[in-house]
C-alpha positions in Angstrom: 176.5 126.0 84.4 177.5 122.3 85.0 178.0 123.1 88.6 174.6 125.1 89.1 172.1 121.8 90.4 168.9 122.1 89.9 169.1 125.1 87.7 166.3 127.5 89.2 164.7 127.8 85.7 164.1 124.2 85.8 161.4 125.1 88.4 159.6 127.6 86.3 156.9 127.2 82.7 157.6 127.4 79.6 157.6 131.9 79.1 154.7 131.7 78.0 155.3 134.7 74.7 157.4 132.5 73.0 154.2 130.0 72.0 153.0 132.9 70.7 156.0 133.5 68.1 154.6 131.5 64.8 151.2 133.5 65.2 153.0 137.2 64.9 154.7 135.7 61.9 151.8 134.8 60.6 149.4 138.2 61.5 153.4 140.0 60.3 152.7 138.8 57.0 149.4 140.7 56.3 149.7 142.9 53.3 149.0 146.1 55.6 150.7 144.6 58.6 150.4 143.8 62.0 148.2 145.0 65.0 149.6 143.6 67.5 147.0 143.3 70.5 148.7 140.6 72.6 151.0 142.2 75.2 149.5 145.6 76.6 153.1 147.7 76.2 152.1 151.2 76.3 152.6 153.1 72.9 151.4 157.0 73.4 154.4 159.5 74.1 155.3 160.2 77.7 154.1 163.2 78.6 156.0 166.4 78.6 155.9 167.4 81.8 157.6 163.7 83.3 160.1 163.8 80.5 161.3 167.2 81.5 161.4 166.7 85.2 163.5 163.2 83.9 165.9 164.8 82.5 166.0 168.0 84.9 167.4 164.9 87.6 169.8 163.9 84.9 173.1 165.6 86.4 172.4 162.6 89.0 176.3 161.1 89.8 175.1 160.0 93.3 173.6 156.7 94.4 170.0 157.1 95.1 168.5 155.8 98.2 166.3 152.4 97.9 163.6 154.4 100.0 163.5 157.4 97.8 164.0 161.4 98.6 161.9 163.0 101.2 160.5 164.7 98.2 159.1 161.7 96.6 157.7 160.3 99.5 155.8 163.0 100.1 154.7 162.1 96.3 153.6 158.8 97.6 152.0 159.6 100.5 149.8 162.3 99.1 148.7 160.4 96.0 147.9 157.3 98.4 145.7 159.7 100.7 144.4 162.1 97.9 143.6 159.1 95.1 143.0 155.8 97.3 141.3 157.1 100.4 143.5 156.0 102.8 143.9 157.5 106.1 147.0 158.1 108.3 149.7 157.7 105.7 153.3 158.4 106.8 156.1 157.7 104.9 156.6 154.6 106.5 154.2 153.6 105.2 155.7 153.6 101.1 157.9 152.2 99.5 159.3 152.7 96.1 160.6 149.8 93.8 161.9 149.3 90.4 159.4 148.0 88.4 155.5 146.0 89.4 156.3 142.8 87.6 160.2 142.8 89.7 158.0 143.0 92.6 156.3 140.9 92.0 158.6 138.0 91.0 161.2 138.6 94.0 158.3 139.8 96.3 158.1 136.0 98.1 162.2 135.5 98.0 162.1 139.0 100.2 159.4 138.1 102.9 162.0 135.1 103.6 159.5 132.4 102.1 160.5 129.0 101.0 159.7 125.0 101.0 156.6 124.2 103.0 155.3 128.0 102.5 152.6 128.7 100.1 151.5 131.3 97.7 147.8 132.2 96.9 146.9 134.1 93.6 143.5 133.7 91.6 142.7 131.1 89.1 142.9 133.3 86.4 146.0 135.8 86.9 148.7 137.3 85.3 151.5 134.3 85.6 154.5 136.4 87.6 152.7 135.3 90.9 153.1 131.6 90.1 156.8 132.4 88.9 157.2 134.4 92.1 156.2 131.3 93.9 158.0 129.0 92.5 161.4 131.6 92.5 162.1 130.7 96.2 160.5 126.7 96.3 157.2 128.0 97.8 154.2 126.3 96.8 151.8 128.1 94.3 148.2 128.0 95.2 145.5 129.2 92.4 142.2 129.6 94.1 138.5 130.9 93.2 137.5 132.4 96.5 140.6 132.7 99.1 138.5 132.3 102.2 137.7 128.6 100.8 141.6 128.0 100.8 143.1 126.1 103.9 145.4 128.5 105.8 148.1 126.3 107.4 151.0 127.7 105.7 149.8 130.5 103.1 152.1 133.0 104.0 151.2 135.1 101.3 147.6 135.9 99.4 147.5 138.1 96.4 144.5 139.8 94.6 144.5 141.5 91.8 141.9 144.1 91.5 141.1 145.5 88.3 141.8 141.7 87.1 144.5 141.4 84.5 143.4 139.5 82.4 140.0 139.5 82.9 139.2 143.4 84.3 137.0 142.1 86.7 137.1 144.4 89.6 135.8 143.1 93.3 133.7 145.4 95.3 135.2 146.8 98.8 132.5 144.7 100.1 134.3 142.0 98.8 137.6 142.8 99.8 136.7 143.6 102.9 135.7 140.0 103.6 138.9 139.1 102.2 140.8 141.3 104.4 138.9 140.1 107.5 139.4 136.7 106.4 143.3 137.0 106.3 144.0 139.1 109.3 141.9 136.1 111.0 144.4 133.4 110.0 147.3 135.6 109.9 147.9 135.9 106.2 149.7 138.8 104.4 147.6 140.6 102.2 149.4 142.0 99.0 146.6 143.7 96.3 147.7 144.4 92.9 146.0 147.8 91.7 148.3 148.5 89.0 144.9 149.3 86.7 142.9 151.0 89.6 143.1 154.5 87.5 141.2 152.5 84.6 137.3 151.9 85.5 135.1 151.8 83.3 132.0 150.0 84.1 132.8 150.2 87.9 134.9 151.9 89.9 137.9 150.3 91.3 138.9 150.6 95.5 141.9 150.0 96.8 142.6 147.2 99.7 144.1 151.0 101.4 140.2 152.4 101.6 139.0 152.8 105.2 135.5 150.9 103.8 137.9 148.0 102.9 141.2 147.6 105.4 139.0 149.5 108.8 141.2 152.3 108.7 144.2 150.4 109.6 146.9 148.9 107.1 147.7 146.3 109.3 148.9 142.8 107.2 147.8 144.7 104.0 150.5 145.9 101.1 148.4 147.8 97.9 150.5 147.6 94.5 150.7 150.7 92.0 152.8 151.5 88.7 153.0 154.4 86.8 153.2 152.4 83.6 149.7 152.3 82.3 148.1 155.7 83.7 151.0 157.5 83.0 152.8 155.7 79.7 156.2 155.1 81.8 156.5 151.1 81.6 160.1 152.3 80.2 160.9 153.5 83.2 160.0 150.8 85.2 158.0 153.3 88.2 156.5 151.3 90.9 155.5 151.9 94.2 153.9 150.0 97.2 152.5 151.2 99.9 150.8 150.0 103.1 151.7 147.9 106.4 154.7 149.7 108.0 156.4 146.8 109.6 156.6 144.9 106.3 157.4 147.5 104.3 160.5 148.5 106.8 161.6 144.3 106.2 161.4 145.0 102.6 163.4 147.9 102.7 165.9 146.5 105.3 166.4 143.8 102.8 166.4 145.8 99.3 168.7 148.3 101.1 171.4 144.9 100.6 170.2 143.9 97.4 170.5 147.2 95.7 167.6 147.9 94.4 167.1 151.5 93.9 165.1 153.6 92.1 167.9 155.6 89.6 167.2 159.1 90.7 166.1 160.6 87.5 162.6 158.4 87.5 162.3 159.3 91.2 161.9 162.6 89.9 159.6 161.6 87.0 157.2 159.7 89.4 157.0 163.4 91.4 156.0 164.9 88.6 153.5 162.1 87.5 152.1 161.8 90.7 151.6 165.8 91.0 149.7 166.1 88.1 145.6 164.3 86.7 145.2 166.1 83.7 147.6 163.9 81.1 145.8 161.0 83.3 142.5 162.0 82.1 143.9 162.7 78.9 145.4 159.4 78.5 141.9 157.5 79.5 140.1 159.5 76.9 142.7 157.6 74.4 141.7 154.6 75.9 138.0 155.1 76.0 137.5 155.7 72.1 139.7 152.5 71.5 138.1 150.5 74.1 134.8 151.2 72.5 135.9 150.8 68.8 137.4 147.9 69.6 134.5 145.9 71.7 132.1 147.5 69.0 133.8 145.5 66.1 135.1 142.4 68.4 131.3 142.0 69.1 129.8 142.6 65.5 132.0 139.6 64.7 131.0 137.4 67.0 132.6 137.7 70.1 131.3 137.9 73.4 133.2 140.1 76.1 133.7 139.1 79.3 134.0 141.3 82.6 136.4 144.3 81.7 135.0 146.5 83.3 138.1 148.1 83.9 141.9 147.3 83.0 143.5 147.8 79.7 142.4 144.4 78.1 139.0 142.7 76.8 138.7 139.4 77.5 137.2 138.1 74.5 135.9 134.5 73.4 133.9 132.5 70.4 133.4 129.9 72.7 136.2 128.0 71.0 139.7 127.0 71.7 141.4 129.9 72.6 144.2 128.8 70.5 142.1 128.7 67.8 140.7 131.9 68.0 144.5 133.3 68.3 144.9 131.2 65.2 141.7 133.3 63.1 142.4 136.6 64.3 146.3 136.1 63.2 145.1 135.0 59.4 143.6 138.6 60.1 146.5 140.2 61.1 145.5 140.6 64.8 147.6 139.5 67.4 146.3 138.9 70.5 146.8 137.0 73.8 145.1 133.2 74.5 143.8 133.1 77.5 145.3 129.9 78.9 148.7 132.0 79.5 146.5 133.2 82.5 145.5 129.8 83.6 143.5 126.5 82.7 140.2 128.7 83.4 141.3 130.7 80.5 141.3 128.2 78.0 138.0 129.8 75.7 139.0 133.1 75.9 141.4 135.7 74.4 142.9 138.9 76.2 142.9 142.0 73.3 144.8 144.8 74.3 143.8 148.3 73.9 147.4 149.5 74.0 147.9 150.3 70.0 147.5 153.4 68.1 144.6 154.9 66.9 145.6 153.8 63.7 146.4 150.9 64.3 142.9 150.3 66.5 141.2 151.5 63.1 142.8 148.9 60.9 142.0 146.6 63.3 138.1 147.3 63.1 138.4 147.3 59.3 139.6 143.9 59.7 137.0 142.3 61.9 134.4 144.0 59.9 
């Protein structure tokens, strides 16, 4: 690695999880074990009818195609139309990838961006925009409200609607004058709605709904993965979809990269796509956590925050969020300080609602 000057990790934080290491140890030593709340992994079984259309694709010896079969397209499109509102969607208009957070990360490096270029992403957000950012030299750029932001050279402006960590969802009035804003100065849209199928308190829109983008999908990308509605963050199934002349540049460019999506999750995400009821099913699950959980959370003295939607409540005891990591652990609770997600974070904690049911019980025993 001698040769290798400046080493591109020298440019990126600290990953963040591995502060976290001596507080599982410590919540790992209860006598009952851990409940681990902190990352937001999914843990229900994946269900039948993606694990048979899986390995149905299995005989697979050919190279897939980065923009996917006709058939999943068709997937994409649909879903997009039928789920998100969105109006006139060809299949130019998605585009498969391997995994949200992979996006994500190499998203900037693809649109060609570099020194002098900057990256907008909220104050409080999960931490693979700034890493994204800082992948190919941009500059990263936390803000509050983007229209406050100066424009000269923001190339790129993420949102994040549900909010992860926060599940603070904006109303399409709101995005709206966000959109506007952008297409104004000539800034590229990309909105991650990776928890859109998880309202609770309000129901999310996508930056693809007429009332939002004016019917056209012009500088605007929308974000989806299968991993949280559908329990496949194994499979790493992702999809964007969107703007047709940067989605053909991202594909242009993946198609030399290699990044495909292996055949037999292409023909998963068809089946996941084609079918609401384990969806619904899989919200139930989360519903009766989500409200044991904020039930006991609160009876002990917490106060939640937004989450409104998402998989997460962001928690606090108006306290160091460290130090709240630090009494939940002596509990055997692990769960997630809210400075990983940014200064702004630094009094609250993100619980998870991604553990079993029995695992959510002894949870509640706990904070009881």
């Amino acid at each position: 690695m001698s040769a290798v000057s400046p080493r591109v990790s020298s440019r990126l934080p600290v990953f963040p999880w591995d502060r976290l290491e001596p507080y599982k140890a410590t919540a790992a030593a209860h006598p009952d074990g851990i409940v681990d709340l902190s990352i937001g992994t999914p843990v229900d079984p994946v269900p039948e009818l993606i694990r048979r259309a899986l390995a149905g694709a299995a005989d697979s010896p050919g190279y897939p195609t980065v923009w996917g079969t006709a058939e999943l397209r068709d997937a994409l499109t649909g879903w997009v139309e039928r789920r998100l509102g969105a109006r006139g969607v060809t299949h130019r208009n998605v585009l498969p990838v391997v995994g949200s957070k992979e996006l994500v990360a190499w998203l900037p490096t693809q649109l060609g961006l570099g020194a002098g270029d900057r990256v907008a992403f909220p104050r409080l957000a999960y931490p693979t925009y700034e890493v994204g950012a800082r992948l190919c030299g941009a500059e990263p750029v936390p803000y509050t409200d983007p229209t406050e932001l100066d424009p000269a050279g923001l190339k790129l402006l993420w949102l994040n609607s549900p909010s992860n960590p926060t599940g603070a969802v904006l109303p399409a009035a709101e995005l709206a004058r966000i959109v506007a804003w952008a297409r104004a100065h000539d800034v590229l849209v990309f909105s991650d709605e990776c928890y859109l199928e998880l309202g609770w308190e309000a129901e999310p829109v996508s930056v693809l709904h007429p009332d939002v983008c004016g019917g056209t999908h012009e500088g605007v990308v929308a974000v989806h993965s299968l991993s949280k509605r559908s329990n496949l963050a194994g499979y790493r199934a992702a999809f964007l979809a969107g703007d047709a002349e940067v989605l053909g540049e991202l594909l242009a460019v993946r198609k030399h990269g290699g990044m495909m999506t292996p055949a037999p999750v292409q023909a998963a995400t068809v089946a996941a796509l084609g079918d609401d009821t384990h969806v619904r099913e899989q919200r139930e699950r989360y519903t009766a956590r989500r409200t044991a959980l904020r039930t006991a959370l609160e009876a002990h003295g917490f106060r939640i925050d937004h989450s409104e939607a998402s998989l997460y409540l962001w928690s606090t005891r108006d306290e160091p969020c460290w130090d709240t990591v630090a009494h939940l652990a002596a509990l055997g609770i692990l769960v997630a300080p809210g400075d990983f997600y940014g200064e702004a974070g630094a009094r609250h904690v993100r619980v998870a609602l991604t553990a079993t049911d029995e695992r959510i019980e002894a949870a509640v025993k706990r904070l009881a």
